[in-house]
C-alpha positions in Angstrom: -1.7 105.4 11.3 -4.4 104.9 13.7 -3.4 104.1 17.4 -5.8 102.0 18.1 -5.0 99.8 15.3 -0.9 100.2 15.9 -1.7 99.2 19.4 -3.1 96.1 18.3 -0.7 95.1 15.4 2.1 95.5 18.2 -0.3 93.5 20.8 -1.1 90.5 18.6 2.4 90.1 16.2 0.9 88.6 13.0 -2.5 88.9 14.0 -2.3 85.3 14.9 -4.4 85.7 18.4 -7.0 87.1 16.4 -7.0 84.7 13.8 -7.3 81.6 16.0 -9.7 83.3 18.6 -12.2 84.5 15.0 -11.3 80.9 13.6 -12.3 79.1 17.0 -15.7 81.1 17.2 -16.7 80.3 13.3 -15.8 76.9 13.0 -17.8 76.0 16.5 -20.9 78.2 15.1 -20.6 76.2 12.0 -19.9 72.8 13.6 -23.3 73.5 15.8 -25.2 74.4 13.0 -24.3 71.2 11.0 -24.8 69.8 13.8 -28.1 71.2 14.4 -29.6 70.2 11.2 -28.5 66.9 11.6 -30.4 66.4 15.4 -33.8 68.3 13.6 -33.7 65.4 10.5 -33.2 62.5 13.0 -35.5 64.0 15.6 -33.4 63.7 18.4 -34.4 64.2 22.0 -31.2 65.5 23.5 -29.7 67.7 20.9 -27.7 69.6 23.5 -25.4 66.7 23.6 -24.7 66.5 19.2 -24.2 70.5 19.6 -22.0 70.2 22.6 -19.4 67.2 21.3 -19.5 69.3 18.0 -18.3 72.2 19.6 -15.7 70.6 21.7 -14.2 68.7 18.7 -14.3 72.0 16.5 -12.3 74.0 19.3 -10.0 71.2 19.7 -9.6 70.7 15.7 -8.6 74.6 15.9 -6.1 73.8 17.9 -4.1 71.0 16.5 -4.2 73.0 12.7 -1.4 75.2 13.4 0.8 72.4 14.8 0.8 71.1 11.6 2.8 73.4 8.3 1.4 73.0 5.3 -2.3 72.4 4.0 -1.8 69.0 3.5 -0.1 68.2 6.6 -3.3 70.1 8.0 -6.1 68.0 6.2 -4.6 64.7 6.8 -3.6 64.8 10.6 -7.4 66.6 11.2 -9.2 63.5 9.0 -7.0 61.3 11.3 -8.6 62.8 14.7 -11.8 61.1 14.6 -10.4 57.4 14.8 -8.8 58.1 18.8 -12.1 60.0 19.6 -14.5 57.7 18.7 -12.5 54.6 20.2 -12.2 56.7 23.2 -15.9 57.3 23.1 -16.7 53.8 22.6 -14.1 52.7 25.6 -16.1 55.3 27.8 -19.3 54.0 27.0 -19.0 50.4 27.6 -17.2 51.0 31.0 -19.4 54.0 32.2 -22.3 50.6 33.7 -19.0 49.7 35.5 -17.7 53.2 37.4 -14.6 51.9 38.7 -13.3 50.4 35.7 -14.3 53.8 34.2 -11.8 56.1 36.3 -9.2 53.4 35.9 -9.6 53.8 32.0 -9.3 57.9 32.3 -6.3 57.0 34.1 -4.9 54.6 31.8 -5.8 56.9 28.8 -4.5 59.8 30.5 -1.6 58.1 31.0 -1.1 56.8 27.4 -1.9 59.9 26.1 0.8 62.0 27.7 3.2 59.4 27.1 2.5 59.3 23.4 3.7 63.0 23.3 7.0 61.5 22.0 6.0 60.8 18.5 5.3 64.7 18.0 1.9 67.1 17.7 0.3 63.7 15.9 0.7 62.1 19.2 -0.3 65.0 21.5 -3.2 65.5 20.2 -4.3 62.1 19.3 -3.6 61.5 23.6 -5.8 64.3 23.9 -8.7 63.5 21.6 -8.6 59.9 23.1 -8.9 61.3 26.5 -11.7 63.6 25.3 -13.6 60.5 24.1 -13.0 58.7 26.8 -14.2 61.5 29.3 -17.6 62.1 27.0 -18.2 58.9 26.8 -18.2 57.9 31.2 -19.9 61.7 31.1 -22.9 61.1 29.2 -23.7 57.9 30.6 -27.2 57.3 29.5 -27.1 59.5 26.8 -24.7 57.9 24.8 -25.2 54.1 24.5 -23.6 51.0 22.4 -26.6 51.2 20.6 -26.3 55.2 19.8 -22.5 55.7 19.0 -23.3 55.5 15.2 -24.9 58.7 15.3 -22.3 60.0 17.9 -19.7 58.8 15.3 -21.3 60.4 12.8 -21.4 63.7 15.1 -17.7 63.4 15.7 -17.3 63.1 11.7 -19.0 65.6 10.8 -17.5 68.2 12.8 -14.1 67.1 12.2 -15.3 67.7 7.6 -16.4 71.4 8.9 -13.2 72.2 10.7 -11.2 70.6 7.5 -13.2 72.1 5.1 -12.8 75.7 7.0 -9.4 75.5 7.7 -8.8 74.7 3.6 -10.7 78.1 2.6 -11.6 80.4 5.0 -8.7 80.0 7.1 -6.0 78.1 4.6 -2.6 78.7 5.5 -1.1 82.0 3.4 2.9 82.2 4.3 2.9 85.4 1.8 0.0 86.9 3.9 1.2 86.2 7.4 4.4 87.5 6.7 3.1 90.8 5.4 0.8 90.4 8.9 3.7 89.9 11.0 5.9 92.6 8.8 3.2 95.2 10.0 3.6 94.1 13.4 6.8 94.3 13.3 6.4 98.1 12.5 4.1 98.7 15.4 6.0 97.2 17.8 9.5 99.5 16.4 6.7 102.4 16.7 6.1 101.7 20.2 10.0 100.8 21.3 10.6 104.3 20.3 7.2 106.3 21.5 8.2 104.5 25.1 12.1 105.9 24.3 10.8 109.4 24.1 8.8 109.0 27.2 11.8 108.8 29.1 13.6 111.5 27.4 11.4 113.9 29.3 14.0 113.5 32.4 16.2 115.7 29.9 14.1 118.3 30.8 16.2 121.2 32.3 13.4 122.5 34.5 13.6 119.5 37.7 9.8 120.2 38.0 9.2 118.4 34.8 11.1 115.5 35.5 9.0 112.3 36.6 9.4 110.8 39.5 12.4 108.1 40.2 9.2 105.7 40.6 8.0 106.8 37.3 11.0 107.1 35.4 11.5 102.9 37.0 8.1 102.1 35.2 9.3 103.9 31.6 12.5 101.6 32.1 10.6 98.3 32.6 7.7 99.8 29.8 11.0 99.9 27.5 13.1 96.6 28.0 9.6 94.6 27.5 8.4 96.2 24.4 12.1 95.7 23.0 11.9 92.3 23.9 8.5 92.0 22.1 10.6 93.9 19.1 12.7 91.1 19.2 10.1 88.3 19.5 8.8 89.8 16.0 11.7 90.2 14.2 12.6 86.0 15.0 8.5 85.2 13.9 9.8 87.1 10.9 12.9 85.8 10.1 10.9 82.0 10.3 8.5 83.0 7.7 10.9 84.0 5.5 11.8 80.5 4.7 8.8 79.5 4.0 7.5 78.9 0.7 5.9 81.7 -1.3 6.2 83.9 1.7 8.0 86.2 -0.7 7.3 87.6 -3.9 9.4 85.8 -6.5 13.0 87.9 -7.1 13.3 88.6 -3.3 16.2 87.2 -1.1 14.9 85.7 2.1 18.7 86.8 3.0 18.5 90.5 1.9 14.7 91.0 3.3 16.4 89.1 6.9 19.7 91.7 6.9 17.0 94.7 6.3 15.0 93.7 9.8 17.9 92.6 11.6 19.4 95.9 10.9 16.5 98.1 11.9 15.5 95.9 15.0 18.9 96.1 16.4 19.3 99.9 15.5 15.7 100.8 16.7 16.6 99.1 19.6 19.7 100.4 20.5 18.3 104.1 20.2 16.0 102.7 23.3 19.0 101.4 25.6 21.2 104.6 24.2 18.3 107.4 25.0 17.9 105.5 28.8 21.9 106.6 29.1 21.5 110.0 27.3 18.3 110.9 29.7 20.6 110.9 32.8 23.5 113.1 31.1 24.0 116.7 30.9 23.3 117.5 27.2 23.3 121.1 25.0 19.9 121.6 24.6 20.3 121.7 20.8 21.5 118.2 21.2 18.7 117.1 23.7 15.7 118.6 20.9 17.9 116.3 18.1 17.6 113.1 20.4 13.6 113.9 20.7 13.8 114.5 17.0 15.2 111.5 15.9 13.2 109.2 18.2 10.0 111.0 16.8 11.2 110.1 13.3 11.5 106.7 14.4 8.4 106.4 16.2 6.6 107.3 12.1 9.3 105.6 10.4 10.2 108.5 8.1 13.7 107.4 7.0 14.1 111.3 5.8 14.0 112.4 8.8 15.9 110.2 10.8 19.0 110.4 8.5 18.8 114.3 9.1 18.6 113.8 12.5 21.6 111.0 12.7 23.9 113.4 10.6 22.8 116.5 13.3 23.7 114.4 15.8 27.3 113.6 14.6 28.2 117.4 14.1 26.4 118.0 17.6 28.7 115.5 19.8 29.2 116.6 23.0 32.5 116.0 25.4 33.0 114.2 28.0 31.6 110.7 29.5 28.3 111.1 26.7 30.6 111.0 23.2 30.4 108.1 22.6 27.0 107.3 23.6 25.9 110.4 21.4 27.8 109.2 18.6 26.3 105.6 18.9 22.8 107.2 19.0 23.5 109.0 16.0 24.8 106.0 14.0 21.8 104.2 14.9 19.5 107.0 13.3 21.2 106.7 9.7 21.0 102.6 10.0 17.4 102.7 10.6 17.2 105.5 7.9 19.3 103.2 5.6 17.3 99.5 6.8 14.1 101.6 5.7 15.6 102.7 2.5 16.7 99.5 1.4 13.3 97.4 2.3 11.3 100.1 0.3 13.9 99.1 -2.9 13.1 95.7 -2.8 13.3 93.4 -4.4 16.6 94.5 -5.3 19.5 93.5 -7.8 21.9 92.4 -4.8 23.8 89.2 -4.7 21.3 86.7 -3.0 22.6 86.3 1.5 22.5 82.5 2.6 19.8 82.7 5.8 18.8 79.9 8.1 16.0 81.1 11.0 17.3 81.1 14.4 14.7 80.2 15.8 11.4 77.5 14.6 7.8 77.9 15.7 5.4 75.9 17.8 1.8 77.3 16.3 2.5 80.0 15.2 4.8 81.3 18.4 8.5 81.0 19.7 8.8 77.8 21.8 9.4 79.2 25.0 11.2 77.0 26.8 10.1 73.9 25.2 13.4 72.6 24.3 15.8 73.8 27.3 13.4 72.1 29.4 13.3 68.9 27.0 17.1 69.0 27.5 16.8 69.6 31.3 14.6 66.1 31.2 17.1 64.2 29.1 20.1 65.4 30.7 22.3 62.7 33.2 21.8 64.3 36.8 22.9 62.9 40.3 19.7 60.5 41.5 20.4 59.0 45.0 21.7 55.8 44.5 20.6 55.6 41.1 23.7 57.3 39.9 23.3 59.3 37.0 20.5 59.0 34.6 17.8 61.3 32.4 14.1 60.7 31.9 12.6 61.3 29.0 10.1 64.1 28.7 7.2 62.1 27.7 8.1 59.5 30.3 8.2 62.2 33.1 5.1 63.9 32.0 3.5 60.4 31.8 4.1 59.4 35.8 3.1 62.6 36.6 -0.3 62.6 34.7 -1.0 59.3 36.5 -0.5 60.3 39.7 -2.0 63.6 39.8 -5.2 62.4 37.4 -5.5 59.3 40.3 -5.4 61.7 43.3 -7.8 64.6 41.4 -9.9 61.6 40.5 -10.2 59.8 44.8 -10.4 63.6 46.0 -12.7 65.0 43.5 -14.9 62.1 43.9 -14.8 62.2 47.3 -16.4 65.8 47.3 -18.9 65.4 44.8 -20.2 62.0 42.9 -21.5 63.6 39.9 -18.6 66.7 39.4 -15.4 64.8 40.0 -14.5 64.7 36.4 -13.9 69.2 36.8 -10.7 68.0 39.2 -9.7 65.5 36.9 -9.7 68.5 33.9 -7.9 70.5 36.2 -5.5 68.5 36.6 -5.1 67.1 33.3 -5.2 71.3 31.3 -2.2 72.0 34.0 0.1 69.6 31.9 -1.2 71.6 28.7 1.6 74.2 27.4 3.6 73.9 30.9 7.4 72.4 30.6 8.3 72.3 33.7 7.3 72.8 37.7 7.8 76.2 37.9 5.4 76.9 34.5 3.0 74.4 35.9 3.1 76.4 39.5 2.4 79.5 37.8 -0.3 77.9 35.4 -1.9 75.8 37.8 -2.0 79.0 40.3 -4.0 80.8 37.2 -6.4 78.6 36.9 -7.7 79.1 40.1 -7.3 82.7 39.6 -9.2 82.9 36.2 -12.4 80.1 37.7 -12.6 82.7 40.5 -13.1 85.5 38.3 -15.7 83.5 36.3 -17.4 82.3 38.7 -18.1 85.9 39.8 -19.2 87.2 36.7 -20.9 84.0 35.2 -23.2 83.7 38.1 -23.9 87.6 36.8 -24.4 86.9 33.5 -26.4 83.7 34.4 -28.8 85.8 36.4 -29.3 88.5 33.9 -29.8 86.0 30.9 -31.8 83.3 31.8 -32.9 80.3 29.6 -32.5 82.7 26.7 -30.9 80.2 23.7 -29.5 82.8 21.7 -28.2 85.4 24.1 -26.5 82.3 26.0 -24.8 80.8 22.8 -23.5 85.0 21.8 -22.2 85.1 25.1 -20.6 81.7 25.3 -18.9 82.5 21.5 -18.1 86.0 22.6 -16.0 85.1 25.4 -14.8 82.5 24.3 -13.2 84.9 21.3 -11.8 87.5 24.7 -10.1 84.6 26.4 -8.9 83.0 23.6 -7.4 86.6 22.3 -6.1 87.6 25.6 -4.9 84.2 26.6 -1.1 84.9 25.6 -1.3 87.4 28.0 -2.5 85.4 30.7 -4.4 82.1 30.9 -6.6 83.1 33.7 -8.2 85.2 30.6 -8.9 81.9 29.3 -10.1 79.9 32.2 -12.3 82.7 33.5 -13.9 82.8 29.5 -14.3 78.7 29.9 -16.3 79.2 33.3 -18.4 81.7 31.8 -19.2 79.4 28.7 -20.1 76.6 31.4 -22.1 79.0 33.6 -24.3 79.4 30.5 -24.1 75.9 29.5 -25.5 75.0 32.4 -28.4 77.3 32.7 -29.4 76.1 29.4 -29.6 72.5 30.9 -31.4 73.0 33.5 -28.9 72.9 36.2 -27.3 75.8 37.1 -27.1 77.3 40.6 -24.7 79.5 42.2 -23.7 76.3 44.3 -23.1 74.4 41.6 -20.4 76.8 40.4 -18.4 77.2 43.7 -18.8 73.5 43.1 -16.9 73.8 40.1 -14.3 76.1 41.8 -13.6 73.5 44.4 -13.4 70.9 42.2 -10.7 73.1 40.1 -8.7 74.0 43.0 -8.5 70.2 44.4 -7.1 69.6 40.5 -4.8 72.6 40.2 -3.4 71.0 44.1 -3.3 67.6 42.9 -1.2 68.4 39.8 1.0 71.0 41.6 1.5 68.8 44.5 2.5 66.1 42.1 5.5 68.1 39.9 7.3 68.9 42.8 7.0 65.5 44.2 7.1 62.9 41.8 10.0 63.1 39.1 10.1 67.0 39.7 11.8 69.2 36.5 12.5 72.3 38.8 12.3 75.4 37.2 16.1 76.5 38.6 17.4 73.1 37.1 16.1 74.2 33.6 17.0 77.5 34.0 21.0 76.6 34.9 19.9 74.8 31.5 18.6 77.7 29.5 21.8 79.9 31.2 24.2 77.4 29.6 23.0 77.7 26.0 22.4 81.1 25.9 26.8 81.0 27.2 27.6 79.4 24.9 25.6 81.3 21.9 27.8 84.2 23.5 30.9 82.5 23.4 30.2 82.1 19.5 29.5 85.5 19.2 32.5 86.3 20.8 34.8 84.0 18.4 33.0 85.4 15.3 33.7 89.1 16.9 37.2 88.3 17.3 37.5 86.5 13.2 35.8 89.3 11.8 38.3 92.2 13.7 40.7 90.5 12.2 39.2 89.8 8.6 38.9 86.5 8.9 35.6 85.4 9.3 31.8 87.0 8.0 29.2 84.8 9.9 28.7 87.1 12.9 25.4 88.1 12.1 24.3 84.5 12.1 25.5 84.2 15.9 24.0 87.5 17.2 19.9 85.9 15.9 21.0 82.2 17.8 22.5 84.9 20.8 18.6 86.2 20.5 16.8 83.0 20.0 18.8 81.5 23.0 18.2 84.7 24.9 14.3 84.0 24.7 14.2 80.9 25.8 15.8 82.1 28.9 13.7 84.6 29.4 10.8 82.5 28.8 11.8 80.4 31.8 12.8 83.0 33.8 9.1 84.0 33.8 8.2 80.6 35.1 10.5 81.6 38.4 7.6 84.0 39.3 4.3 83.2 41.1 1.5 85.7 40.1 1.0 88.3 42.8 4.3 87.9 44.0 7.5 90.3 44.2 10.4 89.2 42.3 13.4 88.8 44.3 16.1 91.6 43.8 18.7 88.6 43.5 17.2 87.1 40.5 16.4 91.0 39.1 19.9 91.3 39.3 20.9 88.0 37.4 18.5 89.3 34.7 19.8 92.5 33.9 23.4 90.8 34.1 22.3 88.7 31.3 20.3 91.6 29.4 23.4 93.7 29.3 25.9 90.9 28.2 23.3 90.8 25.3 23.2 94.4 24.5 27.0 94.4 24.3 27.4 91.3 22.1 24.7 93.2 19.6 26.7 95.9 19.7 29.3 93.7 18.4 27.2 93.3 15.1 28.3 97.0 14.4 31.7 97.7 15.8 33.6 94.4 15.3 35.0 96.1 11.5 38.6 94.9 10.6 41.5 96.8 12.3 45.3 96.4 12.6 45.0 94.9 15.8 47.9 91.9 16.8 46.1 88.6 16.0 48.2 86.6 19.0 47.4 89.5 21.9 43.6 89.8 20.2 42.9 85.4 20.6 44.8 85.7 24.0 42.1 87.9 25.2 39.4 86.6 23.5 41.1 83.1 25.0 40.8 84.5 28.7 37.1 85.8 28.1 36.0 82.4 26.4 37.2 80.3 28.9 36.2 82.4 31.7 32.7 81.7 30.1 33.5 78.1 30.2 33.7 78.6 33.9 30.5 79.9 34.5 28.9 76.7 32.3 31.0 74.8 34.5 29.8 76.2 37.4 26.2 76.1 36.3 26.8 72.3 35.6 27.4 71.7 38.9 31.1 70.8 38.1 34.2 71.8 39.8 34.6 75.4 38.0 38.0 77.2 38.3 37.9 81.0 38.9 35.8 83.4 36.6 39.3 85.6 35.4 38.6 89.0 34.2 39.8 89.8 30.8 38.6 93.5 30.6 42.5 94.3 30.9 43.5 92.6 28.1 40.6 94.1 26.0 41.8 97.5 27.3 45.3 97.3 26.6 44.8 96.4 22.8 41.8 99.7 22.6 45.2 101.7 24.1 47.9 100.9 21.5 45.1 101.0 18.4 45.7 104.9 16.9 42.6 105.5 16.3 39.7 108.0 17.5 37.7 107.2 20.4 34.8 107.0 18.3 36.2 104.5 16.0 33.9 101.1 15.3 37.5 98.7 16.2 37.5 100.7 19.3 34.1 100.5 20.3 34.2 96.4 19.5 36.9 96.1 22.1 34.5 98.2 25.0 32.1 95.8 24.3 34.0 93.0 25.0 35.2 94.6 28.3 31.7 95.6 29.4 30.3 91.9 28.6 33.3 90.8 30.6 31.8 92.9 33.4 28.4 91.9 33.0 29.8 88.0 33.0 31.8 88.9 36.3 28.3 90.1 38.1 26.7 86.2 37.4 29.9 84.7 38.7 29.6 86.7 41.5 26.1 85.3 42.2 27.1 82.3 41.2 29.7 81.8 44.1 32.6 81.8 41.8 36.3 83.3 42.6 36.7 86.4 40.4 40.2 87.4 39.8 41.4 90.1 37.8 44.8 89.5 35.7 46.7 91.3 38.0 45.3 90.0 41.1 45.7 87.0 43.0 42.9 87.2 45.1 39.0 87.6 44.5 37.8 90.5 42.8 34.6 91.2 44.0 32.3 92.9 41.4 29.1 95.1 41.0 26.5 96.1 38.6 28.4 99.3 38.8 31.3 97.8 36.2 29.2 97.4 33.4 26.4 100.0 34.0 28.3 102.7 31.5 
């Protein structure tokens, strides 16, 4: 396998940044060129403008495509574009003689637009496409008149019959396709949990001159949890495809093909968390080159040699506080060897698995936190004298487009006649993919950042260029492609490609100067402050509300995992697997809003570090539960009574993250404990290890009711039981 190409399956899961940024820059070079041969047959005198709208209205097209499921769904809602567009267009142009009627239609249209978010991506984007209309039309004043908006119309049309017919062929929809995309992903990314595993393994290193640095060895931690977390970003992208029609070959279970990845994801990465442990004990050497060993086989996915390695492992266990690590590590090598086995068999003859997806996808990607923040928005809070009442995302969103659009519009204008309309934008793109303050902070904050950086290097590129058509329109489509790839990374990548694009633009019209973009930089900022100003004034969704929100779900997807633990111990109940991928789905949403809590350039608080890795570790030790929890003759009544005491401490912390009066986070580790002591059975035993779990998620729970100001008591104990990272670290 080459690394370069691993690097970027495992970078881009599914190839899908690479497919919309390729798909972006085709369908704009052929919506110019259509549009191109249409300006040379009617002789037009400004054919900057028909190649301009064309390109914008191709981009945006791009876009709203993966929104939409099926090919159909695709053709129809793209054909439907044209009719906001072109009223918007017409709107602009027969206010633009009249300018203040023109900013109070943006206003108005921004307005309706963001409020018409409710009926779903038709109403998005139709807002948008309105908006863009409008904006085009007050723009090119002069340009555009009553008299010309035919042609424009026919412009408008004809880019929107390129982008259609394009996204039918070249770039239809192929479930079967992306699935075998993402599958390969999905195999880089397992590649790369395990290379960044064997980095750390060089702490076992007897020789302490070999050993990296504690700064080092901090970075290979962090290096490990996020490519895990990408692991597990892949696998759920995986597990929605299966759904889909055709995505499999006829004769395969969805179900079986689901059980496969779920079983080599969670093995894969519990070798990761279990070689962190193992790199800080005092291991046989012969047992430290078998750990290296069976990461390496891991790392090439040579099921052979992994099983070898597992079954070394298990004869090789050491005594003493690393056992039962060593022996987990070991089991985990023979289920990746066995999850490979069994997806190289398919399809197979086994009885078909009922499978629902955890998680659903908004273009191609997990939602974020899209829906905790929706339910932060709906949800009944505490409004002075108003009692208690929700708002409606699209309602909230809706205000706060109006107000920030008015006060980007007065300050923008008030800075530069001609340019106001780049504060306006600014304002209007920081509403764009942002749920709430916090992701409109951080995005607002990168917008800056990226014009900044493109300002630099498009005044560069401007000067080395020139008026040279070609070169200009290669440069333009090649960064567009960069900051449309890179923009999942971050979107300054994307704003600073925009600039760039304009820079060029701009040149070609005649118009550019240096001044002209620190103009546009000014403009940006004064939008960026007008919208950030705005979501932490006016109907504010602050991030620490939505994450209380996001904490809550992800609770209670624990608590279920915890009752399914608990049925299948007892041999009761078989649907535990179910609750560990909603335990995952709910755990990136959090995660994904936990991001939002950081400002770029910033530390992160050691508080909230802490709260994290609470959360990470009750996570680890309810996957682990996917394993261990195998019947056992353990006492049904003492088993629920603990389970009981853990699931209703966990009620307490949702109460206490509602704001309620909670009562006192009581630790059931005891309980747990006592049941592991009276089971005859080896320490090594999967029952056994089921009932650590729960004690160590107990302990992880007792850190965030800590920090969460709740009493913890112990069973025993009447008082509070304060707690540390310390009682769940092993």
């Amino acid at each position: 396998m080459n690394p370069l190409i691993d690097r970027l399956r495992a970078y881009d899961p599914g190839g899908i940044r690479v497919r919309l940024a390729a798909q972006v820059v085709v369908t704009m070079t052929a919506a110019m060129s259509a549009e191109w041969l249409l300006v040379r047959a009617r002789h037009d005198p400004v054919p900057v403008v028909a190649l301009m709208l064309g390109a914008v209205v191709a981009l945006c097209d791009v876009f709203a495509a993966p929104m939409f499921d099926t090919p159909r769904q695709q053709a129809l809602n793209l054909a439907l574009i044209p009719i906001p567009a072109i009223g918007g267009l017409a709107l602009g142009v027969a206010l633009a003689p009249y300018q203040p009627w023109g900013f109070v239609a943006v206003i108005v249209v921004l307005t309706g637009g963001a409020y018409l978010r409710r009926f779903g991506p038709r109403g998005f984007f139709g807002g948008n496409f309105a908006f863009i209309g409008t904006f085009f039309g007050l723009f090119l004043h002069g340009v555009i008149t009553p008299r010309s908006l035919g042609w424009v119309t026919l412009e408008v049309l004809i880019a929107v019959a390129v982008t259609v017919a394009l996204q039918l062929t070249l770039f239809r929809i192929s479930n079967d396709r992306t699935l075998a995309r993402l599958r390969r992903s999905f195999g880089a990314r397992s590649r790369a949990v395990a290379a960044a595993a064997l980095a750390l393994t060089e702490s076992l290193t007897p020789a302490p001159r070999l050993r990296p640095t504690v700064r080092r060895r901090a970075r290979l931690v962090r290096r490990l949890r996020r490519r895990t977390l990408a692991f597990n970003e892949a696998a759920l992208m995986a597990d929605a495809y299966l759904e889909r029609p055709g995505a499999l070959p006829a004769g395969t279970s969805p179900g079986i093909v689901h059980q496969r990845l779920f079983d080599l994801e969670l093995a894969v990465t519990n070798l990761a968390r279990f070689a962190v442990t193992l790199a800080d004990a005092d291991l046989p050497p012969a047992l430290r080159d078998l750990v290296r060993e069976g990461l390496a086989a891991v790392g090439e996915l040579d099921a052979d040699r992994a099983d070898a390695a597992g079954r070394a492992v298990l004869q090789e266990l050491p005594e003493g506080p690393a056992r039962i690590v060593a022996h987990r590590f070991g089991g985990c090598l023979r289920v990746v060897a066995e999850a490979l086995y069994g997806l190289r068999a398919l399809p197979s003859d086994e009885p078909d698995v009922l499978f629902t997806a955890a998680a659903e996808l908004a273009g191609g990607f997990l939602p974020g936190s899209a829906g905790v923040s929706q339910t932060a928005s709906e949800e009944p809070q505490v409004v002075r004298r108003l009692g208690r009442s929700g708002i409606p995302p699209n309602v909230r969103v809706a205000v706060q487009m109006a107000v920030a659009a008015t006060a980007a519009l007065v300050a923008g204008y008030a800075v530069d006649h001609r340019r106001w309309y780049w504060a306006v934008i600014a304002a209007f793109v920081t509403f764009m993919g942002a749920h709430n303050a916090g992701e409109q902070l951080r995005k607002g904050s990168l917008r800056v950042i990226g014009t900044v950086a493109g300002v630099l290097v498009g005044a560069l590129l401007a000067h080395a260029i020139g008026p040279h058509v070609y070169a200009a329109l290669a440069v333009i489509l090649a960064a567009l492609f960069l900051g449309l790839y890179l923009m999942r990374s971050s979107y300054a990548w994307f704003v600073m490609a925009v600039t760039i694009a304009v820079s060029q633009l701009y040149v070609e019209l005649g118009e550019y100067s240096d001044d002209l973009l620190l103009l546009r930089l000014g403009e940006t900022a004064i939008g960026a402050a007008a919208a950030l100003l705005t979501v932490l004034a006016v109907m504010p969704l602050r991030t620490g509300r939505v994450v209380r929100v996001a904490t809550r779900e992800y609770l209670t997807a624990l608590s279920a995992v915890v009752d399914a633990a608990v049925a299948q111990l007892l041999g009761t109940g078989s649907g535990l697997r179910a609750e560990v991928r909603r335990l995952d789905a709910a755990y990136q949403a959090l995660t994904a809003t936990l991001a939002a809590l950081g400002v770029p350039l910033l530390p992160v608080p050691s508080a909230r570090i802490l709260f994290a890795n609470s959360l990470s570790a009750s996570r680890n030790y309810a996957r682990n539960l996917l394993a261990d929890a195998t019947p056992a003759p353990l006492p049904p009544e003492a088993l629920r009574l603990a389970a009981d005491t853990l699931r209703g401490s966990i009620d307490a912390l949702i109460a206490g993250l509602r704001r309620d009066a909670p009562g006192p986070y009581v630790r059931s580790a005891s309980r747990f404990a006592a049941l592991a002591a009276a089971l005859p059975l080896p320490d090594t035993a999967p029952p056994l290890l089921a009932l650590r779990d729960l004690q160590l998620i107990d302990g992880s729970l007792a850190v965030i009711a800590d920090q969460l100001g709740l009493a913890v008591t112990a069973l025993d104990q009447v008082g509070s039981d304060k707690v540390t990272m310390q009682d769940f670290r092993s």
